[in-house]
C-alpha positions in Angstrom: 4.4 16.2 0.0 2.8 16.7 3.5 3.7 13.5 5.2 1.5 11.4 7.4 -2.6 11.7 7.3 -4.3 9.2 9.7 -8.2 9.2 8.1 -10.5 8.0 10.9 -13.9 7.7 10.1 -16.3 7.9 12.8 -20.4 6.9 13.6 -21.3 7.5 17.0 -18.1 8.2 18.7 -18.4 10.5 21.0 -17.2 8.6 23.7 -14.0 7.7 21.8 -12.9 10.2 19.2 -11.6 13.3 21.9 -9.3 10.5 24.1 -8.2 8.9 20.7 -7.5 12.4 18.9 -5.6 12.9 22.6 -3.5 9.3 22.0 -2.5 9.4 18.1 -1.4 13.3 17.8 1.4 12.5 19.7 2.3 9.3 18.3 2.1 10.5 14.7 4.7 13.3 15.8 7.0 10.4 16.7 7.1 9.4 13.1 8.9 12.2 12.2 7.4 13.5 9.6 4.5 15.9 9.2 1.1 14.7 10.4 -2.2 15.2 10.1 -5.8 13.3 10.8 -9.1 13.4 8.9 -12.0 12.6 10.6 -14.5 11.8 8.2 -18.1 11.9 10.4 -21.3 9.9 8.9 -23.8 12.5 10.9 -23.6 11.0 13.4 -26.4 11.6 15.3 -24.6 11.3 19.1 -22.6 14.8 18.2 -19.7 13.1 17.0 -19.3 15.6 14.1 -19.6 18.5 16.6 -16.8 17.3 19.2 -14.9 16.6 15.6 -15.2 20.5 14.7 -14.2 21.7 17.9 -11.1 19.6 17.8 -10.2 20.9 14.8 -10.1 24.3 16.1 -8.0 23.4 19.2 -5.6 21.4 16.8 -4.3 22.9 13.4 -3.1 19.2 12.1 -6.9 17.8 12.6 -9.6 18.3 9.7 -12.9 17.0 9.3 -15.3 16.0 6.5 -19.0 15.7 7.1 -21.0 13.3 5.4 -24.6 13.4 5.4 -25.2 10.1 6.5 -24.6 6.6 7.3 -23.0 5.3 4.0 -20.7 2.7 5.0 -17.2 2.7 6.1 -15.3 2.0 2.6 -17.0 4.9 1.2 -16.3 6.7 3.9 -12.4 5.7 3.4 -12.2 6.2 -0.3 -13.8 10.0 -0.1 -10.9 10.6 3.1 -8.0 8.8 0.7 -9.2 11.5 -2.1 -8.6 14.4 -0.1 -5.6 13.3 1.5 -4.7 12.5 -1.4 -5.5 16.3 -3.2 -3.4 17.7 0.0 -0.4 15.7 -1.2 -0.6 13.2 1.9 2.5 10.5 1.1 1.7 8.1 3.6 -2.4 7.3 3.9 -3.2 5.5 7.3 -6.4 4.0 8.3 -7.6 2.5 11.9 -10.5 2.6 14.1 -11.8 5.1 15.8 -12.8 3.1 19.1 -9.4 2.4 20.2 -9.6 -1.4 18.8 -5.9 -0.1 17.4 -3.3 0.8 19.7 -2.5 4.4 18.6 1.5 3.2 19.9 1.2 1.2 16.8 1.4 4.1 14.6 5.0 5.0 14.2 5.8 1.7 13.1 3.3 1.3 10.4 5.0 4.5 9.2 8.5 2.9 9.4 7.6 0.1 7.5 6.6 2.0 4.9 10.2 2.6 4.0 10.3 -0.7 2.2 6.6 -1.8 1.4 3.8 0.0 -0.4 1.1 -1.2 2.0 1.9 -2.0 5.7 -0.5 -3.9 7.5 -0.9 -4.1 11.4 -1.9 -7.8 11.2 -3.1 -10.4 13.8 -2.6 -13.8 12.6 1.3 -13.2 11.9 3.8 -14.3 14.7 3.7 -11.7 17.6 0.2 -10.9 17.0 -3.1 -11.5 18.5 -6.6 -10.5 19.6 -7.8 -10.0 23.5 -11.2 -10.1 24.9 -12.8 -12.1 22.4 -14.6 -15.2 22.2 -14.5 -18.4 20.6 -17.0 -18.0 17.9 -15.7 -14.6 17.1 -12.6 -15.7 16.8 -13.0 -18.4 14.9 -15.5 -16.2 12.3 -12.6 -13.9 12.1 -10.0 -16.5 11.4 -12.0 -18.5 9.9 -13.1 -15.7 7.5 -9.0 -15.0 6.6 -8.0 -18.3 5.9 -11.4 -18.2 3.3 -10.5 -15.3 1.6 -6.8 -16.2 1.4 -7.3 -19.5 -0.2 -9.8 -18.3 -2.9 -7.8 -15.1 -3.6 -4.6 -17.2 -3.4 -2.3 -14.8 -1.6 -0.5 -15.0 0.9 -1.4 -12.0 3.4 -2.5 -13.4 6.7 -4.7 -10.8 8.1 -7.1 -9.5 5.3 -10.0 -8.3 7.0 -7.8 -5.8 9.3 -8.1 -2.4 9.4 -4.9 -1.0 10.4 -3.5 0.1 7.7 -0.5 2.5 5.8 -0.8 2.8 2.4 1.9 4.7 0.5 0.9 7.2 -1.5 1.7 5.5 -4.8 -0.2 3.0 -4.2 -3.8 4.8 -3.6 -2.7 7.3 -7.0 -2.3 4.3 -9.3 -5.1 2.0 -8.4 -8.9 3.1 -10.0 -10.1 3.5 -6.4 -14.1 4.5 -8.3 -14.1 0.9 -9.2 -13.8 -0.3 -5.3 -17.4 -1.7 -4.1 -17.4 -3.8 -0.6 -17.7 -2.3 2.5 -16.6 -3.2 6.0 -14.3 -6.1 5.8 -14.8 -7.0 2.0 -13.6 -3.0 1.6 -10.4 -4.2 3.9 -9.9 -7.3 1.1 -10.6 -5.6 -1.7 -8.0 -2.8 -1.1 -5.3 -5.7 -0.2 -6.0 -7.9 -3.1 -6.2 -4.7 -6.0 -2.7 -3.3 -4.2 -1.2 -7.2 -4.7 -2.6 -7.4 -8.1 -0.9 -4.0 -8.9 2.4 -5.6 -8.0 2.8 -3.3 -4.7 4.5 -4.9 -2.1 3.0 -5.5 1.1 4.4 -6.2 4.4 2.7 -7.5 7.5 3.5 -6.4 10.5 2.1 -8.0 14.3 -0.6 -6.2 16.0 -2.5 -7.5 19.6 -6.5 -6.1 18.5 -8.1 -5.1 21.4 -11.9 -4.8 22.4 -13.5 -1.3 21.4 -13.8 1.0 25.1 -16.9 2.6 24.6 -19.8 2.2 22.0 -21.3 -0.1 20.0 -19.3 -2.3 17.2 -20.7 -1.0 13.6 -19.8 -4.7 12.4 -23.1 -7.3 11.4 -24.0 -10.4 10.3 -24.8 -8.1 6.8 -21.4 -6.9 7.0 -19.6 -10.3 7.2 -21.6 -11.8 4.8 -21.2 -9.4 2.0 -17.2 -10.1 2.7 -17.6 -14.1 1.6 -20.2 -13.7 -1.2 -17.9 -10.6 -2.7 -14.5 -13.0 -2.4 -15.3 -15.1 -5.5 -15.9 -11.9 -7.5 -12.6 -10.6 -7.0 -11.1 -13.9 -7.7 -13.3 -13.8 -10.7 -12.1 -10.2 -12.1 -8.5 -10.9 -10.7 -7.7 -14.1 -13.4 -5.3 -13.3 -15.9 -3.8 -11.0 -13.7 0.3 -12.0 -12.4 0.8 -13.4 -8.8 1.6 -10.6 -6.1 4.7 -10.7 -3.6 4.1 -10.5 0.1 6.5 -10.9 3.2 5.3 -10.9 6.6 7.8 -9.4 9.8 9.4 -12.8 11.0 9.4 -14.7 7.5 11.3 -12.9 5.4 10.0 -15.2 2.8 8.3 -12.9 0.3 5.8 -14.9 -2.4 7.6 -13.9 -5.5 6.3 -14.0 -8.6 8.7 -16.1 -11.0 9.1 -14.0 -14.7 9.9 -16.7 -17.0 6.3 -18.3 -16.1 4.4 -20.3 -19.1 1.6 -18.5 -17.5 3.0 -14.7 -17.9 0.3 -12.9 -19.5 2.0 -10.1 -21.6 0.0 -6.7 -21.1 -3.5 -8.0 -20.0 -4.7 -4.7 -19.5 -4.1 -3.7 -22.7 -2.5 -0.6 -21.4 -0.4 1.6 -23.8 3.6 1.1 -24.3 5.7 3.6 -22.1 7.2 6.3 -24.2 9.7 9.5 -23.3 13.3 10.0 -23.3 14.6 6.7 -21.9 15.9 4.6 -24.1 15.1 0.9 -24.1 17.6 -2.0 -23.9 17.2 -5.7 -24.6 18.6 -9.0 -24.4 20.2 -8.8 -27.8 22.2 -5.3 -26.9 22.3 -5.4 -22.9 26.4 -6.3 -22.9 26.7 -3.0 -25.5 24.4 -0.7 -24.0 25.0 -1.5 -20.2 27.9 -3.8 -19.5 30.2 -2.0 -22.0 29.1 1.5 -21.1 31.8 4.1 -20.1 29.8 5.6 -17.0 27.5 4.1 -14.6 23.9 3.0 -16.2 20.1 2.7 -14.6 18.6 -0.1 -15.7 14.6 0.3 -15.3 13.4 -3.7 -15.3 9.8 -2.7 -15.9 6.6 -4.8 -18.2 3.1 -2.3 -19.2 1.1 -4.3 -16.6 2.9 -3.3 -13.6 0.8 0.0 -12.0 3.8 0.7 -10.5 6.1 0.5 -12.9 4.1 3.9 -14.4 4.3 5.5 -11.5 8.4 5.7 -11.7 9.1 6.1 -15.3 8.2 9.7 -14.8 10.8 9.9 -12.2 13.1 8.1 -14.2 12.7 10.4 -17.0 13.2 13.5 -15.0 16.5 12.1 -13.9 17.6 10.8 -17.2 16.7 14.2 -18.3 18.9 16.4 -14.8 21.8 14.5 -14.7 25.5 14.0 -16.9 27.1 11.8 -14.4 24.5 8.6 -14.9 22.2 7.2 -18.0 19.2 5.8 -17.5 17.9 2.9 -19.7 14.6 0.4 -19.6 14.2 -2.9 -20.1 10.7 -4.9 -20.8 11.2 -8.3 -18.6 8.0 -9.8 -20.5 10.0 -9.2 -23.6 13.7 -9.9 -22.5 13.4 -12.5 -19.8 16.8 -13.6 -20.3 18.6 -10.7 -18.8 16.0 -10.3 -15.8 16.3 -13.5 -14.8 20.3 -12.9 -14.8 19.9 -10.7 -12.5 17.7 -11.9 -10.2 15.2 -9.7 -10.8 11.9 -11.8 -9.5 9.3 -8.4 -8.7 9.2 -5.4 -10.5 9.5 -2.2 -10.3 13.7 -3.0 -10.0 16.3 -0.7 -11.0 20.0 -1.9 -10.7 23.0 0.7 -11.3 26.1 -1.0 -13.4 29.6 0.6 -13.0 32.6 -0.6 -14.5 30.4 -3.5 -16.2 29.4 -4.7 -12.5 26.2 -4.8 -10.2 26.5 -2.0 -7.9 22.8 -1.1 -6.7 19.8 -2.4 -7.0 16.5 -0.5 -5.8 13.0 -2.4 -5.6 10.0 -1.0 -5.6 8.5 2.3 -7.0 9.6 5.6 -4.6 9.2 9.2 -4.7 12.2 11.1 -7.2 14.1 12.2 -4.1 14.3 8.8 -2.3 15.3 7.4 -5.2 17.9 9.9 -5.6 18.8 9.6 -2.2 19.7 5.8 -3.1 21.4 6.8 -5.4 24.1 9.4 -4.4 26.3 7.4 -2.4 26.8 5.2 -5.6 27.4 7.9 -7.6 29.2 10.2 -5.7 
C-alpha cells in the first residue's frame, strides 16, 4: 500500500493551487504515513495544468492528470479515485482546491480513519461551522442537508461536503461506473452508496471557509441537479438495510438492528461466500466455538454486506497461515440468535473466544495486517 493520496481537482486555479500544494505537503507528512497528491486539471484554460506540471517536477509526491475539458467535478473525482486506487493509495482524500478546507484539517481526517471507512470534515456537527457567508447561502446549504437527510433517511449531518477520507476498501467495493451526479449530488451520492454498503462513517467538525482567490464553480444548475437526483437514490436504495453512522461528540452510532421483520436476506442476489472457512450456526455454535480447545475467529458476516467480501479473503489467508487460531463464519441473516447474543448490531464483526469466553471483538472490514495486528496481543 502507499498510504495517503489527497486528489484535488482543479478549474482555474492558478491563483490557489501553488500556496495550497505549499499548505497540504506538509500537513499530509504529519499523518505519518506516505503521501501523495493528484491534481486532476479540467484544461483549465488560466494555466492551471501548467503551474500543476511544474509542481510536479519540484515535488516527487505530486502527480497530475490532464483532462481535456471541463467535465464536472465528480467525474473528475472518480477518474483520480481510479488511479489512486491502481497505485495502491489506502487512504483516498478529497477537498477543494481554493482553500475553502483548512489543509490543518488533514491529519485528522487521516486519524479517523483508524475506526471509520469514510471520515467526513462536516459543518453542521457540534464544533463546526461556516465563515463569511450569508444568510441565504446558508440557509440553501443547510437547508439542502436537512433535505437530503430526511429523504435518504440517514443520519450524516453534512452531506453535500467535500472534505473527505475514504478508506481504501470502501472505493474497491462499491461499482463507482454506476455513480452519476456531480457537484454536491456527487458529494451525496458517494455518502449514501458507502452507508448502503454497510461502511461506517464518522463525522468529524470542520469551520468552511470562503475560497481566497477565484471564482466558486458552484450554480444554481449545480444545486438543482443535487434535489431532483435525491429521490432517485432513495428510489434505487429501497430494499436495501439501514446504515450506521456516529458523529465526533455523539457517540451514538445509528445501528442497524439484525433481527428486523424488515431484514431483506441477500437483495442483491450476490453469490454465497465459499473457501476454506468453515461455517458455524446457531444449532452447533456451543460445539464448534464455545467448546473448542484453542482460541476461535468468529466472522459474523450476511452476502449483502460489500464489506463483508472485502475480509473474507483476509480471513481466509489467515485461517490458511496460522496453527495457533481457527477461523470460522457465521451468516447473521441465517443465525440471528447467536448474533444477537453477542451484541453484534453492524457487520463486518469478528469476535475471538478463548477458553469458551469473549476475548476480542474487531468491527469493521481492515487490511490483513491490521487485523493481525489486533490480533496478536490476544494471541500471544
Amino acid at each position: 500500500m502507499s498510504g495517503a493520496w489527497l486528489v484535488l481537482p482543479t478549474y482555474n486555479e492558478a491563483e490557489n493551487l501553488e500556496s495550497m500544494i505549499a499548505a497540504v505537503l506538509p500537513r499530509l507528512a504529519e499523518s505519518g504515513v506516505e503521501h501523495h497528491v493528484l491534481v486532476v486539471d479540467d484544461g483549465s484554460p488560466d494555466g492551471t495544468g501548467r503551474i500543476a506540471d511544474r509542481l510536479a517536477s519540484e515535488h516527487p509526491e505530486v502527480e497530475v492528470l490532464h483532462r481535456a475539458a471541463k467535465a464536472g467535478l465528480g467525474p473528475a473525482y472518480l477518474e483520480g479515485f481510479g488511479h489512486a486506487l491502481a497505485a495502491g493509495a489506502e487512504y483516498l482524500l478529497e477537498m477543494d482546491a481554493d482553500f475553502s478546507h483548512d489543509p490543518g484539517e488533514l491529519p485528522r481526517l487521516i486519524q479517523g480513519a483508524a475506526d471509520a471507512d469514510l471520515v467526513i470534515g462536516s459543518r453542521y456537527v457540534a464544533g463546526g461551522g461556516v465563515e463569511n457567508w450569508g444568510l441565504v447561502r446558508r440557509a440553501l446549504s443547510r437547508g439542502g442537508c436537512l433535505y437530503a437527510r430526511a429523504l435518504l433517511r440517514v443520519p450524516v449531518r453534512d452531506l453535500t461536503g467535500g472534505f473527505k477520507c475514504f478508506r481504501r476498501e470502501v472505493l474497491s467495493t462499491l461499482d463507482l461506473s454506476r455513480v452519476a451526479a456531480d457537484g454536491y449530488g456527487f458529494q451525496i451520492e458517494m455518502t449514501y452508496r458507502t452507508l448502503k454498503a454497510g461502511f461506517r462513517v464518522r463525522e468529524v467538525p470542520i469551520v468552511f471557509h470562503e475560497r481566497r482567490a477565484g471564482q466558486s464553480k458552484m450554480s444554481a444548475t449545480i444545486a438543482l441537479e443535487a434535489l431532483w437526483k435525491v429521490p432517485a437514490l432513495r428510489l434505487k436504495g429501497r430494499g436495501d438495510r439501514r446504515p450506521q453512522c456516529r458523529s465526533e461528540g455523539s457517540r451514538q452510532g445509528w445501528r442497524r438492528s439484525l433481527s428486523s421483520d424488515a431484514r431483506q436476506h441477500n437483495p442483491r442476489g450476490e453469490p454465497p461466500m465459499v473457501g476454506s472457512v468453515p461455517d458455524v450456526t446457531d444449532s452447533n455454535f456451543q460445539a464448534q466455538v464455545i467448546e473448542a480447545d484453542g482460541p476461535v475467529l468468529v466472522d459474523f458476516w450476511a452476502p449483502w454486506c460489500g464489506p463483508c467480501r472485502v475480509v473474507g479473503p483476509v480471513l481466509e489467508e489467515i485461517n490458511d497461515e496460522r496453527d495457533d487460531l481457527q477461523v470460522v463464519k457465521l451468516n447473521v441473516d441465517d443465525n440471528p440468535q447467536t448474533a444477537q447474543s453477542y451484541g453484534v448490531m453492524s457487520i463486518p464483526t469478528m469476535i475471538v473466544f478463548k477458553h469458551g469466553q469473549e476475548a476480542h471483538k474487531v468491527v469493521g472490514a481492515m487490511p490483513k495486517g491490521r487485523l493481525e495486528q489486533e490480533l496478536e496481543p490476544i494471541l500471544a
